[in-house]
C-alpha positions in Angstrom: 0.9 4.9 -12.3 -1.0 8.1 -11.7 -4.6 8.3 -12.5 -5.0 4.6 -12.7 -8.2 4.0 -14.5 -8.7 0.7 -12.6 -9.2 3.1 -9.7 -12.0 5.0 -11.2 -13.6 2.1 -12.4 -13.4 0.3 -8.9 -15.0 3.8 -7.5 -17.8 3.2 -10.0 -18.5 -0.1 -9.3 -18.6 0.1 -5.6 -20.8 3.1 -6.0 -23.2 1.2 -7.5 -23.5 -0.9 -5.0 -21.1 -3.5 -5.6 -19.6 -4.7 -2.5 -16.8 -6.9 -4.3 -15.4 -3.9 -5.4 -15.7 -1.6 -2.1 -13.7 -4.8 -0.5 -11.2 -4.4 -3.5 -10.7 -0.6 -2.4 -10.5 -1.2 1.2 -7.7 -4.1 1.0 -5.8 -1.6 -2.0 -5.8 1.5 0.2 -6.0 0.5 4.1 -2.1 0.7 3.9 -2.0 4.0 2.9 -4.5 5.2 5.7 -2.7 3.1 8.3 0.6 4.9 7.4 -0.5 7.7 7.7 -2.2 7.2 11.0 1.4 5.7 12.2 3.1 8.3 11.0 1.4 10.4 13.5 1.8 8.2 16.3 -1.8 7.5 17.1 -2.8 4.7 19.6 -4.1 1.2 17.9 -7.7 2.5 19.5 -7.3 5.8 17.7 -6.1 4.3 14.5 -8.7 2.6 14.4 -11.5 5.0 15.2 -9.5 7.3 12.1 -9.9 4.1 10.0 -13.6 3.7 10.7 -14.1 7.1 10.0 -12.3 7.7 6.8 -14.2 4.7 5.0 -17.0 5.9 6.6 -17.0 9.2 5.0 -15.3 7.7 1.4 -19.1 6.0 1.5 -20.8 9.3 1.8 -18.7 10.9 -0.8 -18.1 8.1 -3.1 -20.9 9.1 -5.5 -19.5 13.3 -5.7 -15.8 12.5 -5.8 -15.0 15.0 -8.5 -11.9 13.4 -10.0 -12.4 9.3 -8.7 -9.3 8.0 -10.4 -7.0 10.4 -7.9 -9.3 8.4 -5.0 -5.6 7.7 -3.5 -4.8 11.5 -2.8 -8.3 12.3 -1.2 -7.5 9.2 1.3 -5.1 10.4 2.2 -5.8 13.9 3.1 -9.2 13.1 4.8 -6.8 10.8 6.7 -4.5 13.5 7.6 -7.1 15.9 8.7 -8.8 13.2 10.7 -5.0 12.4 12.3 -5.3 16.1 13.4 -8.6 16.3 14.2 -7.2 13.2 16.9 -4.3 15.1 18.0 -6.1 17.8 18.9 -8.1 16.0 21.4 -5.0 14.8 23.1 -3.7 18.1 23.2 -0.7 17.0 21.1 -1.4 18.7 17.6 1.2 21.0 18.1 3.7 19.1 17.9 3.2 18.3 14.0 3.0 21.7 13.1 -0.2 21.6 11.9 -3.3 23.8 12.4 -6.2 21.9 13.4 -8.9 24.7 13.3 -8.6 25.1 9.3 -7.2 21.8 7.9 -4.0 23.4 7.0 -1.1 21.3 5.9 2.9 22.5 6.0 4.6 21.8 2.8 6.6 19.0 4.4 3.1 17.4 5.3 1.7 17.7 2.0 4.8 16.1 0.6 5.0 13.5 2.5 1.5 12.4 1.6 2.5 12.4 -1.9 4.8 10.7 -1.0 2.8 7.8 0.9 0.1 7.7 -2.1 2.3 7.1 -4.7 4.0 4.3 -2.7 0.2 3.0 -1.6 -0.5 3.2 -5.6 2.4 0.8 -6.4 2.2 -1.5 -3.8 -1.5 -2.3 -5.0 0.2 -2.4 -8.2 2.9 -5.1 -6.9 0.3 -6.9 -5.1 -2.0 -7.5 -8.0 0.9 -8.6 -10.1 2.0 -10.9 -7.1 -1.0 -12.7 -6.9 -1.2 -13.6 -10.6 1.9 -15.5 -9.9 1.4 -19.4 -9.1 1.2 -20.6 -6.0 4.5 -22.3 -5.6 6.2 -19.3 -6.9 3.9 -17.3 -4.5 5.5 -19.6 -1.5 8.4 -19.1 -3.1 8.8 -15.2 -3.1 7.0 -15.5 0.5 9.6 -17.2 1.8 12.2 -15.3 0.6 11.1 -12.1 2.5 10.8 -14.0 5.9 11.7 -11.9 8.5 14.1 -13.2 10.0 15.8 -14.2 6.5 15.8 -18.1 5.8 18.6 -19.5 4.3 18.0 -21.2 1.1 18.7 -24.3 2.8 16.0 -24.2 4.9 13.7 -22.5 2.2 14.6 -25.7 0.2 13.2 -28.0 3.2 10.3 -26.3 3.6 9.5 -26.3 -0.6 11.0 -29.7 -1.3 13.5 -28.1 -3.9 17.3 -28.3 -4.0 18.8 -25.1 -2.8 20.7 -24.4 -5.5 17.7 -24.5 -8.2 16.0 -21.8 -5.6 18.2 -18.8 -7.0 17.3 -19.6 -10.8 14.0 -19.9 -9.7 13.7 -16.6 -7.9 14.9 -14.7 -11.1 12.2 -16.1 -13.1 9.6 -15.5 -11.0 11.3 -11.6 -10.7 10.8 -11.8 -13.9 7.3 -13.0 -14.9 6.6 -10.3 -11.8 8.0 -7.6 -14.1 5.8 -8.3 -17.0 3.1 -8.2 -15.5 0.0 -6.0 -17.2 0.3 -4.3 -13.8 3.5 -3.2 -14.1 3.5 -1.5 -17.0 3.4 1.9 -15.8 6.3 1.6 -13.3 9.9 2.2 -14.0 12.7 0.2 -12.7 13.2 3.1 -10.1 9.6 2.4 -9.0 10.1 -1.5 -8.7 13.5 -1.7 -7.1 12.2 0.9 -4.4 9.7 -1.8 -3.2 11.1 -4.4 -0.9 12.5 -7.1 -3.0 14.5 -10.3 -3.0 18.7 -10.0 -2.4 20.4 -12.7 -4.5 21.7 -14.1 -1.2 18.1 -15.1 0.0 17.5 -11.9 2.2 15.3 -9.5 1.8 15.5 -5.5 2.3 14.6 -2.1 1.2 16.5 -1.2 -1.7 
């Protein structure tokens, strides 16, 4: 999952001026940099002024990155230091044991971003696989991970299928998900830790 050449060839593209692509890296990795910004408990105002300026400066660097296929990592951190670079305008940097006047990060911090891009990496991985399903089975699966949970019953009303064909139909589409070209480099520990359907018709965090 790690050093995704799709990565480095969506870096190249979108350093070459192809805007496709730059939309392709913003919609893979704006999770990961809204995580992060969460995670620190920044306003929606100052999330989004980290946001602006994290993009802002992947477009000044996009050309140098020395290694582009670990883009994922250098997100993050340039988020993180950004988050402190916040927090120490509000007087609140303390708090996350960080030093803001050299960029330092704890061991805790760094592993927690480690953690964060690795989940970032296979949630785009998820999500391309996801959207190579049909529609119907992408309603399906939708539905499914409502939140509040919807019985099958009334997942059935809104599709137009029997209830009881919905379970069946679930597995299948579970397992099409699973074979995806996507998918390849996860292991079943990576894909049951993603959120994914109960055989009841609810949906949590396994």
């Amino acid at each position: 999952m790690r050093d995704d050449p799709s990565v480095a060839d969506l870096v190249a593209r979108a350093a070459a001026s192809d805007e496709a692509a730059w939309h392709e890296l913003v919609d893979r990795y704006a999770p990961l940099v809204w995580s992060i910004c969460v995670r620190h408990q920044l306003s929606s105002a100052d999330i989004e002024d980290v946001g602006q300026t994290v993009w802002l400066r992947l477009v000044e660097h996009l050309e140098n990155l020395r290694e582009p296929a670990a883009l994922p990592g250098w997100l993050a951190t340039t988020t993180q230091r950004e988050c402190v670079r916040v927090l120490k305008a509000h007087r609140k940097c303390e708090v996350f044991g960080t030093d803001p006047d050299n960029g330092g990060l704890l061991e805790t911090e760094s592993t927690m971003i480690e953690e964060e891009v690795l989940m970032a990496e296979r949630n785009a991985l998820l999500r391309a696989a996801f959207a190579e399903l049909p529609e119907d089975s992408q309603r399906l699966i939708t539905l499914l991970m409502s939140d509040p949970p919807l019985s099958y019953v009334e997942i059935g009303e809104i599709l137009g299928m029997p209830p009881g064909s919905i379970g069946p139909t679930r597995q299948r589409c579970l397992n099409r998900l699973r074979r995806s070209p996507y998918l390849r480099g996860l292991t079943d520990a990576d894909f049951h830790a993603s959120r994914v359907i109960t055989p009841g018709g609810e949906s949590r965090a396994q």
